[in-house]
N, CA, C and O atoms as a DFTB+ gen file, in Angstrom:
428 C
 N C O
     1  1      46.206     -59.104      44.487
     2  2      46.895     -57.828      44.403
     3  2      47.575     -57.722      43.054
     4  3      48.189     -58.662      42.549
     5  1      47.402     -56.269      42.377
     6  2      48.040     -56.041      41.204
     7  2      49.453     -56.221      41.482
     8  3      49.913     -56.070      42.614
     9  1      50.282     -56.600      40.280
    10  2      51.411     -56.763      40.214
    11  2      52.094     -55.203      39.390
    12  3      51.643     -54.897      38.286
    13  1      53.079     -54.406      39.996
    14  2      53.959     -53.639      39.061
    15  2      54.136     -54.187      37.813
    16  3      54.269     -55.382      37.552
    17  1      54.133     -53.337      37.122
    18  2      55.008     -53.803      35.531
    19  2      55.795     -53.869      35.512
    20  3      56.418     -53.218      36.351
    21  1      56.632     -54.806      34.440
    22  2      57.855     -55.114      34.435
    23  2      58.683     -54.273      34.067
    24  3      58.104     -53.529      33.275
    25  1      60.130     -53.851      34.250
    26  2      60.502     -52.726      33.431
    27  2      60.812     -52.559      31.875
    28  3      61.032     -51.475      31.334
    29  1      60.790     -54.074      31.098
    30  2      60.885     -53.991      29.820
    31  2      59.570     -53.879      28.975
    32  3      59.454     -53.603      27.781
    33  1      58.578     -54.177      29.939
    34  2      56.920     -53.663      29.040
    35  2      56.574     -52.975      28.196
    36  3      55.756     -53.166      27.296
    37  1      57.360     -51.884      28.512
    38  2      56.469     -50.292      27.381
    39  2      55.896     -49.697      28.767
    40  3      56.403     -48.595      28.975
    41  1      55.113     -50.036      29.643
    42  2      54.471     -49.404      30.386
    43  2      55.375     -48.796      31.935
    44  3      56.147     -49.383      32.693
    45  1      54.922     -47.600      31.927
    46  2      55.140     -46.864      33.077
    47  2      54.135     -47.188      34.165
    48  3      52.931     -47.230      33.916
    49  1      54.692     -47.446      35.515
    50  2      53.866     -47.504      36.854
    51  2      53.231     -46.227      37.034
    52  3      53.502     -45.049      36.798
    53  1      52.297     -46.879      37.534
    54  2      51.044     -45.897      37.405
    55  2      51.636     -44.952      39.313
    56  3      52.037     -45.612      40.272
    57  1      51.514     -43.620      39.315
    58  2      51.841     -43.133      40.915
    59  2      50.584     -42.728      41.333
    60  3      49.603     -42.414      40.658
    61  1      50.704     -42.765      42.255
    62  2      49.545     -42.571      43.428
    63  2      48.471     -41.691      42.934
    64  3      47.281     -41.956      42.768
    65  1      49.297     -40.282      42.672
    66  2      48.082     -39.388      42.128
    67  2      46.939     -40.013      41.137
    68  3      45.717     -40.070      41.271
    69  1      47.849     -40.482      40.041
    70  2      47.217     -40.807      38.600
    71  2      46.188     -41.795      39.340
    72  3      44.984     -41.653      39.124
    73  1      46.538     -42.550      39.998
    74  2      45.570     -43.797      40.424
    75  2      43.862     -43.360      40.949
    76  3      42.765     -43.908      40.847
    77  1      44.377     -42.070      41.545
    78  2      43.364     -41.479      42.315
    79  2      42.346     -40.596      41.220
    80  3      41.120     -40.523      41.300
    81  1      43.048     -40.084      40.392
    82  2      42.720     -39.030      39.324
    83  2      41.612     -40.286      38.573
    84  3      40.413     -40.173      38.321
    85  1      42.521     -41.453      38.353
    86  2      41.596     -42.360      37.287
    87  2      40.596     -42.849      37.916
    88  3      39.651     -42.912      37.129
    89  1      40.189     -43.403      39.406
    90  2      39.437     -43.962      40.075
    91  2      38.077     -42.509      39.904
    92  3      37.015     -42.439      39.286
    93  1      38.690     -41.733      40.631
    94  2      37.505     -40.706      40.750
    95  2      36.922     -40.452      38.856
    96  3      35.799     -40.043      38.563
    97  1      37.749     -40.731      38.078
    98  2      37.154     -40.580      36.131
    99  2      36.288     -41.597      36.424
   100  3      35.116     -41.242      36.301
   101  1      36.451     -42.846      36.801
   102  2      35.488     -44.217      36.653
   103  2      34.222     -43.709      37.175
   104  3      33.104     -43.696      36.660
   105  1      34.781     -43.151      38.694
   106  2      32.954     -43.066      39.317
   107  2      32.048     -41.750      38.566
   108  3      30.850     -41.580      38.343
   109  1      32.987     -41.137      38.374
   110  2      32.274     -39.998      37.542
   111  2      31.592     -40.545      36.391
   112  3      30.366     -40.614      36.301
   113  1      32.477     -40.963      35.446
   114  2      31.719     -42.158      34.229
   115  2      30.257     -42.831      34.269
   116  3      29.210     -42.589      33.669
   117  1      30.812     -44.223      35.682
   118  2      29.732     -44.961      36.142
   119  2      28.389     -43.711      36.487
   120  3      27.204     -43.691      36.153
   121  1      29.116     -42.893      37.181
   122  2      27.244     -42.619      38.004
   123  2      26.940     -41.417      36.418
   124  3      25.792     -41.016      36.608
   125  1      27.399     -40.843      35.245
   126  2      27.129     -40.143      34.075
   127  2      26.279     -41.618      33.612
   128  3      25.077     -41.736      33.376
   129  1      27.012     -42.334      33.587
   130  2      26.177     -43.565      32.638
   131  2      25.035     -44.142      33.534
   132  3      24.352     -45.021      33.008
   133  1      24.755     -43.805      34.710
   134  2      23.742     -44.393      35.068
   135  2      22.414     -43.288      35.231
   136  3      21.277     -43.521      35.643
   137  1      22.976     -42.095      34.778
   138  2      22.254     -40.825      34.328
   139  2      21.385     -41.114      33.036
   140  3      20.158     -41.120      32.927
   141  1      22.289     -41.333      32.161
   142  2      21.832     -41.667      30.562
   143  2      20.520     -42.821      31.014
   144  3      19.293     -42.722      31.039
   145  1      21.669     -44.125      31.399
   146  2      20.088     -45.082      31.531
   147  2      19.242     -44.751      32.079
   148  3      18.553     -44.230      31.202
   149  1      18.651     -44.645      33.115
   150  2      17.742     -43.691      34.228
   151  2      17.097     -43.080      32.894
   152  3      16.058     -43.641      32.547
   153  1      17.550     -42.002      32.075
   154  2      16.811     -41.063      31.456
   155  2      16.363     -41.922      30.228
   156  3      15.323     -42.568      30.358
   157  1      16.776     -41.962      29.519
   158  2      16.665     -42.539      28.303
   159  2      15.747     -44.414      28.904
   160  3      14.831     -44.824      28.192
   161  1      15.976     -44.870      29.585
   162  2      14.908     -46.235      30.168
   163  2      13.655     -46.041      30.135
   164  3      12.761     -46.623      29.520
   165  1      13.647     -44.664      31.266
   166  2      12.358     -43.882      31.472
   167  2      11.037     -43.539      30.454
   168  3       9.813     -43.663      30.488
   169  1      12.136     -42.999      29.477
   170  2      11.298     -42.486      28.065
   171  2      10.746     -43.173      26.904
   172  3       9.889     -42.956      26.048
   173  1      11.849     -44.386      27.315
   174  2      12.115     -45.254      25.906
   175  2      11.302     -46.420      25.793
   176  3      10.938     -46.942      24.739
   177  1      10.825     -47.104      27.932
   178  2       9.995     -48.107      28.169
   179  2       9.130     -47.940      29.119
   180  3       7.908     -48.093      29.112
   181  1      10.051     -47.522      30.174
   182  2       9.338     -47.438      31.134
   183  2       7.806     -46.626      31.360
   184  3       7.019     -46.974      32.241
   185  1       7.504     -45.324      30.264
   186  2       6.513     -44.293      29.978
   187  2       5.694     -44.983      30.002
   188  3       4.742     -44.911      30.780
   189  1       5.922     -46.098      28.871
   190  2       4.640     -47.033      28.067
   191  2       3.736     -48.232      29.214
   192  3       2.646     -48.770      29.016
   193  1       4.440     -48.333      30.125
   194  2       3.634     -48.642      31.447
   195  2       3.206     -47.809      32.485
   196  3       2.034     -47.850      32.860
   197  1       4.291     -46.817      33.153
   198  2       3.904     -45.938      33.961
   199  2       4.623     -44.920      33.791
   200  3       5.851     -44.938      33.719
   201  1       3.754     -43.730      33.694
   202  2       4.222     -42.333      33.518
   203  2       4.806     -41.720      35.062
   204  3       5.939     -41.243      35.012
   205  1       4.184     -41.705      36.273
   206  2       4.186     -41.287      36.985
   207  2       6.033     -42.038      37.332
   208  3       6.867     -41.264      37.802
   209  1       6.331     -43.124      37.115
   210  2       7.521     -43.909      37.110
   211  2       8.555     -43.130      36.601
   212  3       9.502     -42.643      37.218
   213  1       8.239     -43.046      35.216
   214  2       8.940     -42.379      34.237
   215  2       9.579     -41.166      34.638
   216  3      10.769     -40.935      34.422
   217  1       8.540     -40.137      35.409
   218  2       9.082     -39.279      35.626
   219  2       9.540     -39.272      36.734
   220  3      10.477     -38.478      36.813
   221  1       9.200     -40.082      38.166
   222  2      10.534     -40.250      38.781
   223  2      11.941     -40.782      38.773
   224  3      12.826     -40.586      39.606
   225  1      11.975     -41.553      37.577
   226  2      13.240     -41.973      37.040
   227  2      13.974     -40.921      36.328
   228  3      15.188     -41.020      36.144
   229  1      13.168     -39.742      35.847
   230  2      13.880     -38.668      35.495
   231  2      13.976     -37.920      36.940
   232  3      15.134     -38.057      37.333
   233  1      13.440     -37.406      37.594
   234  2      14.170     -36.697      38.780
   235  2      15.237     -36.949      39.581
   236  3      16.037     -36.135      40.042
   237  1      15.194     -38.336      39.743
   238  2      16.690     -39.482      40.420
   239  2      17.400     -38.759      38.705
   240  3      17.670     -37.571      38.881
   241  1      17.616     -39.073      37.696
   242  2      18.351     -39.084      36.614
   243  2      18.935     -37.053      36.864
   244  3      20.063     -36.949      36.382
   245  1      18.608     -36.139      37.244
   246  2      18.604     -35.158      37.280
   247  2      19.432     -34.725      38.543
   248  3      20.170     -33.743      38.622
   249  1      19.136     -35.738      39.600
   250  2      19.957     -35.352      41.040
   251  2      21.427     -35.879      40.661
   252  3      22.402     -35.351      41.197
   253  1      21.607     -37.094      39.586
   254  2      22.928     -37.517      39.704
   255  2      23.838     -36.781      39.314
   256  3      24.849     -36.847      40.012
   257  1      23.909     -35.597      37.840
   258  2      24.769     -35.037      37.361
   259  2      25.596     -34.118      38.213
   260  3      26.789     -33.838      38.097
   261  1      24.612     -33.661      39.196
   262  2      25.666     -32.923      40.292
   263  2      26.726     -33.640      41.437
   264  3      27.918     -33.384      41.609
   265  1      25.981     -34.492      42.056
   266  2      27.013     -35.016      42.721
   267  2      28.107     -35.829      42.108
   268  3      28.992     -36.138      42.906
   269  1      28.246     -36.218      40.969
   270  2      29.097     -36.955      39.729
   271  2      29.957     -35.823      39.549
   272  3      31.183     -35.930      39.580
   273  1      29.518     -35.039      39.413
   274  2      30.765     -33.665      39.314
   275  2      31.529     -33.748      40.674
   276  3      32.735     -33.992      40.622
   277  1      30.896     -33.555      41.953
   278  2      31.278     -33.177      43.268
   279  2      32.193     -34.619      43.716
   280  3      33.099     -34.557      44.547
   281  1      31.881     -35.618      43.176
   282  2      32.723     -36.809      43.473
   283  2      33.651     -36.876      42.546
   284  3      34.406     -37.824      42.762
   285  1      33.937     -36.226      41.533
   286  2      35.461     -35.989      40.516
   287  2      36.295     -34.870      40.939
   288  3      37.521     -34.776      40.979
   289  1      35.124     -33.813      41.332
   290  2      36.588     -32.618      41.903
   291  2      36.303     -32.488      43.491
   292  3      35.748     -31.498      43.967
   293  1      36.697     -33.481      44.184
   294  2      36.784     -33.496      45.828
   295  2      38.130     -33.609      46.062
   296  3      38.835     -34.451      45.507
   297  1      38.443     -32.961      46.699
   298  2      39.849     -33.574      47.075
   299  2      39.982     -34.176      48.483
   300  3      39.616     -33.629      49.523
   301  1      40.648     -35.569      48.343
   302  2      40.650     -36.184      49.468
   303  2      41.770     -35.527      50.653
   304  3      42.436     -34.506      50.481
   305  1      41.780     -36.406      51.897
   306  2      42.699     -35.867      52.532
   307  2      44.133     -36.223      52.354
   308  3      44.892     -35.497      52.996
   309  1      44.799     -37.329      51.516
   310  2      45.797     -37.442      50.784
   311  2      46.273     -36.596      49.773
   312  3      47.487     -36.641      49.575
   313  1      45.583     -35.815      49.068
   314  2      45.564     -34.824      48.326
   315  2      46.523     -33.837      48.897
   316  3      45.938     -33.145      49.730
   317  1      47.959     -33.466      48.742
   318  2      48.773     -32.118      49.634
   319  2      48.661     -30.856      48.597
   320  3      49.638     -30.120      48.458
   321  1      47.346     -30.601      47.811
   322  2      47.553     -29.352      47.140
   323  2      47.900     -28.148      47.820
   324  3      48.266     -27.169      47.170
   325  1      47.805     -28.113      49.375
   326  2      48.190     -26.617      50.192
   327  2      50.037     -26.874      50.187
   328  3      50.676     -25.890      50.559
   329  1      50.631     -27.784      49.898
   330  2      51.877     -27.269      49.883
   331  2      52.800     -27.393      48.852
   332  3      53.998     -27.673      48.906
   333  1      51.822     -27.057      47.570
   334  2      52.236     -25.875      46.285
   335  2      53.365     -24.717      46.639
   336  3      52.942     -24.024      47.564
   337  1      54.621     -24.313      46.201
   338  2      55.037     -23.660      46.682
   339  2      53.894     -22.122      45.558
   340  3      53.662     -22.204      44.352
   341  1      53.528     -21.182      46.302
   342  2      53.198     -19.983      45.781
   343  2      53.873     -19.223      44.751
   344  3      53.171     -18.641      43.923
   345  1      55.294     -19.134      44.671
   346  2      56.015     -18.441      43.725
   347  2      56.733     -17.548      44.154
   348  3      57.807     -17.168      43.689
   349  1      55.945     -17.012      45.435
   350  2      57.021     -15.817      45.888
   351  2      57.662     -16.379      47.393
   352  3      57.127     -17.091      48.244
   353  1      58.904     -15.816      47.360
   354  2      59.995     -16.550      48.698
   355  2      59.470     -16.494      49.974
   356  3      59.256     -17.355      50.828
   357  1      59.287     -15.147      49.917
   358  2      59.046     -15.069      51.353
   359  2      57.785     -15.222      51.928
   360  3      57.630     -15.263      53.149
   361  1      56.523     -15.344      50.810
   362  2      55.543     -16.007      51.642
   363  2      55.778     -17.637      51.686
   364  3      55.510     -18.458      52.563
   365  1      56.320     -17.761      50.530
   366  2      56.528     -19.577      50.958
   367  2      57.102     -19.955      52.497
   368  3      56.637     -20.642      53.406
   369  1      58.564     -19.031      52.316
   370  2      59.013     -19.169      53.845
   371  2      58.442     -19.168      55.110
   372  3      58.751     -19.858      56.082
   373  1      57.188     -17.944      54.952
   374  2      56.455     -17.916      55.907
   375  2      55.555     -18.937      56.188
   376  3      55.469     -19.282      57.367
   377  1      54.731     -19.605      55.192
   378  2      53.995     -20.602      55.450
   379  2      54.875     -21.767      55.719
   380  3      54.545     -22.348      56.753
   381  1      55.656     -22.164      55.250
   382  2      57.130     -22.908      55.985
   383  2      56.991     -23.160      57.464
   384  3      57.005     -24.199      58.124
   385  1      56.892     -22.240      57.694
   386  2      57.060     -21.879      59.565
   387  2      56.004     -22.115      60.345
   388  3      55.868     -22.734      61.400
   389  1      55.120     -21.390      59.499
   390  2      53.572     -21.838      60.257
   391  2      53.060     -23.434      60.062
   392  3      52.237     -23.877      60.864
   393  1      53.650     -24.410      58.808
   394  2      53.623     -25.631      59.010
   395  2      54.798     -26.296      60.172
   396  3      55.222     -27.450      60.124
   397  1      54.947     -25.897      60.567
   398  2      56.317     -26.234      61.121
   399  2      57.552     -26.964      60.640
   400  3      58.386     -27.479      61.384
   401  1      57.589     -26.954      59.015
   402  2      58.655     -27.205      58.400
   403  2      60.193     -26.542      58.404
   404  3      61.051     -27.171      57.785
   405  1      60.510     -25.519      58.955
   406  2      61.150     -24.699      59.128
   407  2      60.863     -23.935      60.715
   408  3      59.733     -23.589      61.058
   409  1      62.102     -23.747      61.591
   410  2      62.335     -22.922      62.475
   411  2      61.917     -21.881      62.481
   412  3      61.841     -21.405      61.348
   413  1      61.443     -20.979      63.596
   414  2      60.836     -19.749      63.221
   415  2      62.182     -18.806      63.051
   416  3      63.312     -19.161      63.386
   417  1      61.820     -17.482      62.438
   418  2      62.713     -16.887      62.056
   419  2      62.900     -16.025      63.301
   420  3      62.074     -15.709      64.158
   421  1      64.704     -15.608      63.140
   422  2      64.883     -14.466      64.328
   423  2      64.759     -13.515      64.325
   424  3      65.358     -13.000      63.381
   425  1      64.073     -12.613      65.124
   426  2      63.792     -11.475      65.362
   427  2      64.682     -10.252      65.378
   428  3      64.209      -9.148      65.650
């Protein structure tokens, strides 16, 4: 298990979000870079033995860029972006209530 930093380091503890933000950058990274190889392998060696190869290593290389996106902007269920306050009072208040953070109001 990682250890916190010390407080005289220079470095700030990393919080939950950031941790999550950086994990999902890695896999996005990893499966972009395993796009490049896939494509560029294909063309560069793999052709010169089998074409028919080649170009299924480009179709796998073609399916990854989308889900590499869809696995960086997912939001998990730790994620509380729905309780953003909106800006205006009284719908905040209202959604307040309907979370059950707040008593309902009197009539």
């Amino acid at each position: 298990m990682r250890q916190p930093p010390a407080a005289g380091d220079g470095r700030a503890a990393r919080t939950y979000a950031e941790g999550v933000y950086a994990r999902r950058r890695h896999v996005y990274f990893w499966m972009m870079g395993a796009c490049l190889v896939l494509f560029v392998g294909a063309w560069a060696v793999v052709r010169l033995f089998s074409m028919p190869v080649a170009v299924g290593m480009c179709v796998v290389a073609m399916v990854i860029p989308p889900f590499a996106a869809m696995m960086a902007n997912r939001r998990g269920p730790e994620d509380r972006w729905w309780d953003d306050p909106s800006g205006d009072p009284k719908s905040d208040e209202w959604w307040d209530e309907l979370d059950g953070k707040k008593r309902p109001r009197e009539r």
